[in-house]
N, C-alpha and C positions, 0 to 999 in steps of 0.2 A: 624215585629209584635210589638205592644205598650204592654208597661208593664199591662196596665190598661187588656189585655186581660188574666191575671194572677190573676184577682180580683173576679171571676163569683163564680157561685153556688160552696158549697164546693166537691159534686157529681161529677161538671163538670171539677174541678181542678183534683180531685184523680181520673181520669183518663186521663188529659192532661201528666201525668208525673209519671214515677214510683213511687209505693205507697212510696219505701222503699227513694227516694230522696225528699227534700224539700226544697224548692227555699228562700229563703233569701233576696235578693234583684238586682239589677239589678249593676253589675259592668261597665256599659258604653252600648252602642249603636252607631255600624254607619251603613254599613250594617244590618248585622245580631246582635242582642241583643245576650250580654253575660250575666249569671248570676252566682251570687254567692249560691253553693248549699250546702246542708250540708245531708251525709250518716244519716239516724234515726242510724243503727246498730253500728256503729263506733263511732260517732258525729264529721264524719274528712269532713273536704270542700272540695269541687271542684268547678270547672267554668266549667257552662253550655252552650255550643252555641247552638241557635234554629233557625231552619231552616222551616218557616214555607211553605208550600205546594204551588206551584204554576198550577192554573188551576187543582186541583187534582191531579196533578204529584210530584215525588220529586224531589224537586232544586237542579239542576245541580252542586252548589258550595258544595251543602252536598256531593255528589257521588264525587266529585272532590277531595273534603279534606279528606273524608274517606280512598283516597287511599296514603294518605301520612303516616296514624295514625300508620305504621308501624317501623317510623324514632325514630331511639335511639342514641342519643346525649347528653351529657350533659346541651348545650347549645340552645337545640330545644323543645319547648312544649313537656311533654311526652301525649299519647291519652290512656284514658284507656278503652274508649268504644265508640259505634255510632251505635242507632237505631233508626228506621223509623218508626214512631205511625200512625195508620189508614189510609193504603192503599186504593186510593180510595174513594168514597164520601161519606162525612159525615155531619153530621145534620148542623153542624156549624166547617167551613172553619176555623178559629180563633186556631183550635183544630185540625187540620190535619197538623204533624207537624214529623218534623224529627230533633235528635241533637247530639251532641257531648260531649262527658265528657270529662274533661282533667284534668291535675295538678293545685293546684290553684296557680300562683306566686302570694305571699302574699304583695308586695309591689308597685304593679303598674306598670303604661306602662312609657316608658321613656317620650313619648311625654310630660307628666304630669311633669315627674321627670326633665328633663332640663330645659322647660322654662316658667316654677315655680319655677327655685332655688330653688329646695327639695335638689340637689348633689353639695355639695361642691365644689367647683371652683378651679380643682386639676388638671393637666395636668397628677400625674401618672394615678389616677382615671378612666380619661379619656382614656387614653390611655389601663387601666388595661380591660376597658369594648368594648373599642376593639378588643384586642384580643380575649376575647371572641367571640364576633360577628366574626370577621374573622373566627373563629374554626369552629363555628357552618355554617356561608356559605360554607368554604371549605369541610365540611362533604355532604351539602346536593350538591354540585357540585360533588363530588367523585362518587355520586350516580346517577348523569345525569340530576339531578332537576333545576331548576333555580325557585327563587321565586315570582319574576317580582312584586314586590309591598317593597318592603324594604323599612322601615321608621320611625320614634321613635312610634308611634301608635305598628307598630307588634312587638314591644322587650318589653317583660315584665321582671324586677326584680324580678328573685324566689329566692328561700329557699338559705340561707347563701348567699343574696345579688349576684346568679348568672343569668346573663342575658340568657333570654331565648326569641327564634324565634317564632312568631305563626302566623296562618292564611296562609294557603296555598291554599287558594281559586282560584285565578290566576295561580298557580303553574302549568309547566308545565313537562313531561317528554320527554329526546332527545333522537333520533332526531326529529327533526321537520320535518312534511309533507314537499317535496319537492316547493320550492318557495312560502311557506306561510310566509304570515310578520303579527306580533303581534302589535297590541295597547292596552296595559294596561298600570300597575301603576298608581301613585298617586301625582299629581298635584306637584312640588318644589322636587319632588323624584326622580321622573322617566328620563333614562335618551331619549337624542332628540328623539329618533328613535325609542322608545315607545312613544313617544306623537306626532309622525306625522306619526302610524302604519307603523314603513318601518324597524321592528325587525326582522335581519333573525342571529344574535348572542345574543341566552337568555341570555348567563350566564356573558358576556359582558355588556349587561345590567343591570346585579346586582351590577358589581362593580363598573359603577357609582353610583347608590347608595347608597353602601358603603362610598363610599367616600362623598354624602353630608350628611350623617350620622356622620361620622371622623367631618366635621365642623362641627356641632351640637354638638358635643360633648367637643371640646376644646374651642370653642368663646360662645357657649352657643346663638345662632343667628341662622339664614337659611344664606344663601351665597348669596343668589338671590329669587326673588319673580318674575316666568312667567309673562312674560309680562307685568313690571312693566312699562312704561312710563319715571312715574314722579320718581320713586324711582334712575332714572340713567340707567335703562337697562342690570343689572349686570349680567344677564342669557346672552343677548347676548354678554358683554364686559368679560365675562368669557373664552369666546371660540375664540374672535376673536382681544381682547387688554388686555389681564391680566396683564400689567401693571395697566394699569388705572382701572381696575377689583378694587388690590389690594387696591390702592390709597382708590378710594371712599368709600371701607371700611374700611382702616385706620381712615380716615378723618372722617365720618358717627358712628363708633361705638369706635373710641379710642383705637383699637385691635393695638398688637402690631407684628408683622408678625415677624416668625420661619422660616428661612431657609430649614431646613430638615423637615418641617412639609409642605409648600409651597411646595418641591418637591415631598412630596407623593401625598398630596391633589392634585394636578395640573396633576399628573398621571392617574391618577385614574378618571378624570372627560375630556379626552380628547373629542373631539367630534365626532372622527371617533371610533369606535367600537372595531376594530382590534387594533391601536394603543394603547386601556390602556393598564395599568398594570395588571398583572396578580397575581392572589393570593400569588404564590411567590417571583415574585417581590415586592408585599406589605412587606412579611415577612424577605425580605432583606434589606428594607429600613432602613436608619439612625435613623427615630424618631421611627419606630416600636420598635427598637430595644434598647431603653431607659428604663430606670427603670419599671417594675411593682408591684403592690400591691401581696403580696400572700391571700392566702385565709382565713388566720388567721386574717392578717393587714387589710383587707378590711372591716372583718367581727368587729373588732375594732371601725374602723372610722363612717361606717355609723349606726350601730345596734343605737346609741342613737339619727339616727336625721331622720330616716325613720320607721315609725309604722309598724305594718304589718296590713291587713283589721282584722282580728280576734281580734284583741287589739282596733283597732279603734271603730269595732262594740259594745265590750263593753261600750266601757267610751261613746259613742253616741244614745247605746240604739237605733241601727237601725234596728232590726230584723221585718221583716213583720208576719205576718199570715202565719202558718207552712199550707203548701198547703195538 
């Protein structure tokens, strides 16, 4: 759905969207449009996902993610509602629509936040916001989920700078139908056996992910670009000569390669399924198990070099037409 469909008569907005919510502005778009919404009663935000109707039906990714909305984690989107506007056919399609309410993380998606250089160039840092991430996948694995899309796009920065999961649209719950194999994720993310549909271990799937997430976060770089050619090949030279994997990115981005960091990353990305590491071997590993930030110190370092969108909107004077 385009933003512009948020622009119509003022009759035909106040009832696209609860009287009592007012839409703000649009915080990103890939799939589905997120927005920035603000309570009239309270004046406290939220992000809105909208799911607009397909063929007169409701989208399957709403019913999908609706049934996650019950996950309590520190580290996971919290949901605090999802309903489905105009069952059924209406005068105009545009307006047949179903969404989500959630928490607003005030500070963005990581995608933004790493390779922008918004985060400081801090291996505890780095390190401090994997843990988190680990927490929050080990929580939604305790509970048989896997999320099969993991990537700086679904980790947003909330409130005191804590990283949080979202988007569970792909999500699925185990076990799996007998000899069904998955192809999801996202392009540079996902790992082999979600990109040639031959997934019969989700949650194996995630921690590859995991792990090119882990480099994302310490070299501030991807590891590999599918099916690069000309770039070297490093998706295949990752799996089958990681020496010279290494090499062409020492030599390429000036990185300077970690031992105990090389051995988690390299865990965690094997190419068979059953062979990675597992959550607790993450949590046993050498660089895991190196310094962290507490929540005091973190809340220190970046409070003066990340806005939050409420402070932004003032001083940018972004606010649309209260719908």
């Amino acid at each position: 759905m385009e933003t512009a469909a948020l622009t119509q008569s003022s009759s035909d907005r106040k009832n696209f969207i609860e009287q009592e919510l007012k839409i703000v502005r649009s915080l990103g778009k890939s799939k589905y449009t997120i927005y920035l919404t603000r309570e009239v009663k309270t004046n406290k935000y939220y992000a809105m996902k909208i799911f607009p109707y397909k063929n007169d039906q409701i989208d399957n990714s709403y019913l999908n993610e609706c049934s996650f909305c019950s996950l309590n984690h520190p580290n996971i989107i919290t949901y605090f509602q999802g309903k489905s506007k105009y069952h059924g056919k209406t005068s105009d399609n545009r307006f047949a629509m179903s969404y989500i309410l959630m928490e607003l993380a005030p500070y963005g998606d990581f995608h933004y936040l790493i390779f922008n250089h918004k985060l400081p160039k801090n291996e505890t840092l780095s390190r401090t916001f994997f843990h988190q991430l680990v927490a929050g996948v080990e929580y939604i694995h305790s509970k048989g989920i896997a999320h099969l899309d993991l990537k700086p796009n679904n980790l947003l920065l909330g409130a005191m700078y804590t990283l949080k999961i979202i988007d569970f649209e792909l999500a699925i719950v185990l076990p799996m139908k007998k000899n069904k194999a998955i192809r999801a994720g996202t392009q540079n993310y996902r790992a082999p056996e979600l990109r040639d549909g031959k997934c019969k271990l989700p949650l194996k799937a995630d921690i590859f992910s995991l792990g090119i997430i882990l480099f994302n976060l310490k070299y501030r770089i991807p590891p590999y670009i599918e099916n690069d050619k000309e770039g070297g090949d490093c998706f295949y030279l990752l799996h089958e000569q990681p020496e010279l994997f290494w090499a062409k990115l020492e030599e390429k981005y000036d990185i300077e390669r970690d031992e105990d960091f090389s051995q988690l990353f390299m865990s965690m990305v094997v190419k068979e399924p059953e062979k990675r590491a597992t959550i607790e071997d993450i949590k046993k590993s050498a660089w895991y198990n190196r310094s962290i930030y507490s929540q005091t110190d973190l809340y220190k370092l970046l409070s003066k070099e990340i806005l939050p969108i409420e402070r932004t909107l003032e001083e940018s004077n972004f606010l649309y037409n209260d719908l």
